[in-house]
N, C-alpha and C positions, 0 to 999 in steps of 0.2 A: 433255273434259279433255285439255290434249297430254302428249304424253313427256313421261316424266322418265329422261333419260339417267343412264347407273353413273357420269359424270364430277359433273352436276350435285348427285348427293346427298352427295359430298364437299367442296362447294365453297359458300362462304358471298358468297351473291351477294346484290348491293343496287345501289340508285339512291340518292346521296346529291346534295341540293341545300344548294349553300353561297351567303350571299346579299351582293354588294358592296353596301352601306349609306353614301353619302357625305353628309356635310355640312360645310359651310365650308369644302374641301377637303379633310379627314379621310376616312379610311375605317375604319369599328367593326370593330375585331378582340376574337376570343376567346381568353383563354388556355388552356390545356388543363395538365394535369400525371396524368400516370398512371405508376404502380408498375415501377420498372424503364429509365422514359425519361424523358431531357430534356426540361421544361417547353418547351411551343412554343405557337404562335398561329396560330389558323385564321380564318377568316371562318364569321361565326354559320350555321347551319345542321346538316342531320343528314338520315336515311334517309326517303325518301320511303314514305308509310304506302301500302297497296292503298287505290284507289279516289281518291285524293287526288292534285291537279292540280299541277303543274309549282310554279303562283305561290303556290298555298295552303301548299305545303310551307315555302319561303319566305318567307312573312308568319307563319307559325304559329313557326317555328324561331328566328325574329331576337324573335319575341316572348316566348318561352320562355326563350331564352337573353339577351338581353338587358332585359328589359322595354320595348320600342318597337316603334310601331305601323309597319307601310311599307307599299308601296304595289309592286309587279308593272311592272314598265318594261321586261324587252328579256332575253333569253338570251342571254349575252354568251361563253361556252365548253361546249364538250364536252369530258370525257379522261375516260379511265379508269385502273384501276391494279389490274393483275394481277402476285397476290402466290400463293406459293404456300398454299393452302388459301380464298385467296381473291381476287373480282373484283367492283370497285365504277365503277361508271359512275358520274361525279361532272359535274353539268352545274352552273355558276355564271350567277348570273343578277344584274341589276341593281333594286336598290328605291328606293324615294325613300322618305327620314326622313317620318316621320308629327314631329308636337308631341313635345315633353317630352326628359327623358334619359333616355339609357341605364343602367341600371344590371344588376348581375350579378343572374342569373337563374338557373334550376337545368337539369337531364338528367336529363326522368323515367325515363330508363333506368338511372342511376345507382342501382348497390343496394351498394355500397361503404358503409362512416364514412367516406371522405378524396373528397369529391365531385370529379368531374373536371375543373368548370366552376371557374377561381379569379380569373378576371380580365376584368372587357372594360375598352373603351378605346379612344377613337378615335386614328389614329396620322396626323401630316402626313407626305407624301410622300418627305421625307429620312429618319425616321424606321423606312421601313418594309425601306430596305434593311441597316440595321443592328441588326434582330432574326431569329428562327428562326421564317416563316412558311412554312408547309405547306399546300400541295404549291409545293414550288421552281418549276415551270411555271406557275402560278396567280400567287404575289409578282413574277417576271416580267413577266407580260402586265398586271396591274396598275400595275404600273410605268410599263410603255412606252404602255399603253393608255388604260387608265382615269383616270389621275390627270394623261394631258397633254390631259385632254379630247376621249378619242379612247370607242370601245367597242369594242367585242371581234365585231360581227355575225354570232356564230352559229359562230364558229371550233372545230373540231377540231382538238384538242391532243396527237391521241392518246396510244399508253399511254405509262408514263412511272411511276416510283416515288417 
């Protein structure tokens, strides 16, 4: 078993994988709304489980939260985001649309009445720069990257809030 440092037991530490989902030049975003902040849009995804792989998290996350199958294509960013009380390594990665549509799905983590998941929705490219997606360096490189037909191979983003 390794250390566990006096810094580590204060500090709420994860691997979050969020997953770029395109088709027809769309990419599926999620909405998010929680108690206290502005409603914003993230790309579907969430904490990477122990023992659970890069792509599986991935495929399980875009399926849970939007009901749609995908498919494991390319790891297209690293960044993290060290906040105080907390530090998330957030790696984005690229899926290919399975069949069917997306529809809103749920966060089995959610133990709230006012669930946090309220929207998906695939967004065209003009689109994306005139809502509140999060993380600002993610809707960026989407931008400039993904959506002119480019990908992102494996780029560190470092930290960044």
């Amino acid at each position: 078993m390794g250390k566990i440092r006096a810094s580590q037991r204060e500090l709420d530490f994860g691997v979050r994988v969020g997953a770029v989902v395109e088709k027809d030049g769309r990419v599926l975003l999620v909405r998010h709304a929680k108690p206290g902040l502005e409603p914003y849009w993230v790309l579907p995804g969430g904490r990477l489980e122990p023992r659970e792989t890069i792509p599986e998290c991935a495929e399980r996350e875009v399926r849970e939260e939007a009901g749609l199958e995908g498919r494991f294509l390319e790891v297209l960013y690293v960044s993290e985001f060290i906040r105080e009380g907390r530090h998330t390594v957030d790696i984005t990665v690229r899926l290919a649309a399975g069949p069917g549509e997306a529809r809103l799905g749920g966060d089995p983590e959610d133990t709230g009445q006012q669930p946090t998941l309220q929207e998906v929705r695939w967004f065209a490219r003009e689109e994306l720069a005139e809502i509140n997606l999060l993380p600002r360096t993610i809707k960026l490189r989407i931008l400039e990257d993904v959506l002119d037909g480019g990908g992102g191979g494996g780029v560190y983003l470092g930290s960044g809030s």
